[in-house]
GUVONU-53538 format. One record per residue (C-alpha): x, y, z; residue number from 0. Coordinates in Angstrom, 3 decimals, always signed. Last residue first. Example, Ala and Ser with C-alpha at 12.3 -4.5 7.8 and 13.67 -1.06 7.14 Angstrom:
// residues 2
+----------+----------+----------+-----+
:     east :    north :       up : seq :
+----------+----------+----------+-----+
:  +13.670 :   -1.060 :   +7.140 :   1 :
:  +12.300 :   -4.500 :   +7.800 :   0 :
+----------+----------+----------+-----+
//
This chain:
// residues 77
+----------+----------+----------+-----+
:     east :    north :       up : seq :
+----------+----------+----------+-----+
: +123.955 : +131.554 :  +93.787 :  76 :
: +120.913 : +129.617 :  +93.439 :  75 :
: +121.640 : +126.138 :  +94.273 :  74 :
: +118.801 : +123.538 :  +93.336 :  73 :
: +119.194 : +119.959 :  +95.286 :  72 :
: +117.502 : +116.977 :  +93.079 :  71 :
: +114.079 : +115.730 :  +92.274 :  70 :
: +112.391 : +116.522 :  +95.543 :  69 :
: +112.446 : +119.970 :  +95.002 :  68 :
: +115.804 : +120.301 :  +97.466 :  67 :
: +116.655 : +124.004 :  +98.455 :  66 :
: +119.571 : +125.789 :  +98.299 :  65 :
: +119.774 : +130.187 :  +98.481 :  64 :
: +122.885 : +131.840 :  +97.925 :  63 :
: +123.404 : +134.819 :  +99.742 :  62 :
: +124.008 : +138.438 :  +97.429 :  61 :
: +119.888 : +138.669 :  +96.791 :  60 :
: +119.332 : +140.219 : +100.115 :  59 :
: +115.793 : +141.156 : +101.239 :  58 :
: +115.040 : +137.067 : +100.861 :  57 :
: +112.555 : +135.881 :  +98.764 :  56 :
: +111.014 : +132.554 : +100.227 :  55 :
: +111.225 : +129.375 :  +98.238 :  54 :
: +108.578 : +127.579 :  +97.190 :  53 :
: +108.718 : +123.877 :  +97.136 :  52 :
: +105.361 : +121.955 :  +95.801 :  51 :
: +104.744 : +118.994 :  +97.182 :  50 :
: +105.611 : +115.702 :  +95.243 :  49 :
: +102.848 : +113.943 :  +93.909 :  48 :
: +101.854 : +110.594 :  +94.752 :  47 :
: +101.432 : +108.035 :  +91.654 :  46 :
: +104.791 : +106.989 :  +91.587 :  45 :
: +104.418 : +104.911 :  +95.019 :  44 :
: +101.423 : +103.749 :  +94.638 :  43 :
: +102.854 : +100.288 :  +92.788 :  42 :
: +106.064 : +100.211 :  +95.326 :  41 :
: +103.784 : +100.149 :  +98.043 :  40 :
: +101.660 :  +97.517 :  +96.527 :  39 :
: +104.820 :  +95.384 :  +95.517 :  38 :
: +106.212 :  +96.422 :  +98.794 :  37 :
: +103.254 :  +94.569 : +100.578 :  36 :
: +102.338 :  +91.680 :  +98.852 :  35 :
: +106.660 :  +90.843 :  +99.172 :  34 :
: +105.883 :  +91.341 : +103.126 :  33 :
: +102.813 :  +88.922 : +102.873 :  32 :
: +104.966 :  +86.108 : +100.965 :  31 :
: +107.965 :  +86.287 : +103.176 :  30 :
: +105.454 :  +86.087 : +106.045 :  29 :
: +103.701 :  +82.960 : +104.632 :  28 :
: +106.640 :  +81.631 : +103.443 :  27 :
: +108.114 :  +81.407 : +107.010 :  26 :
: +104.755 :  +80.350 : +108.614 :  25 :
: +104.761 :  +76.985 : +106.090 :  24 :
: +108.655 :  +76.421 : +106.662 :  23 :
: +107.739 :  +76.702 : +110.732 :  22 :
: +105.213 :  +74.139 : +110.386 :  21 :
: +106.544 :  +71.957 : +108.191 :  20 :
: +109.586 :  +71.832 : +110.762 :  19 :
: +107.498 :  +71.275 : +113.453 :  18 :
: +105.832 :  +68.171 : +111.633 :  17 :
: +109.325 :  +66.852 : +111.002 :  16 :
: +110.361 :  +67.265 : +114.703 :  15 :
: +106.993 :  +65.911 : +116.016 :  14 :
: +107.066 :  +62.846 : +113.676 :  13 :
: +110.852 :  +61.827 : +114.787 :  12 :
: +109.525 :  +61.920 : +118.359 :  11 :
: +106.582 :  +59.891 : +117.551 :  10 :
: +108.968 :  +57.283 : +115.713 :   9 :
: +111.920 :  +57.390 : +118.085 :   8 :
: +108.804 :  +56.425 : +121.012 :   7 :
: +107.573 :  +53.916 : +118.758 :   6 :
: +111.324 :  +52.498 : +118.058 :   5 :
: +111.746 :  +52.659 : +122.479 :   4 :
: +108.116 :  +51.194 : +122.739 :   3 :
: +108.940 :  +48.656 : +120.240 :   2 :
: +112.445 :  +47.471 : +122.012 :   1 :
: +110.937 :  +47.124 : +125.539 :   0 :
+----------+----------+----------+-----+
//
C-alpha cells in the first residue's frame, strides 16, 4: 500500500511540474510574440507620413482659427 501511495505522490508531483513547464513555455511565447510585434510597429511607425492639414479660409478673419498638424496645436489669432 505504501508504493502505490509514493507512486501515486510521484505521478501527481510529475503532472504539476510538467503543467507548470507548460504554462512558463506558453507565457514566453506570448510575451515574446507581443514584444515581435511593437518592435515592428514601432520600426514603421516613423516612416508614415502625416496628412497634410489645410485649413479652410473663413469670410471673417477676426475668429481665431486652431488646428492640430500632427506635430503640435497651431492657434491663429
Amino acid at each position: 500500500m505504501q508504493n502505490i501511495r509514493a507512486l501515486l505522490y510521484g505521478l501527481v508531483g510529475i503532472a504539476a511540474i510538467g503543467t507548470l513547464v507548460v504554462l512558463t513555455a506558453s507565457l514566453t511565447l506570448a510575451f515574446a510574440g507581443m514584444l515581435a510585434v511593437f518592435t515592428v510597429v514601432k520600426a514603421m511607425t516613423p516612416r508614415l507620413k502625416p496628412a497634410p492639414v489645410r485649413a479652410k479660409a473663413k469670410s471673417t478673419q477676426s475668429e481665431m482659427r486652431v488646428w492640430n498638424d500632427g506635430r503640435g496645436t497651431i492657434i491663429d489669432l
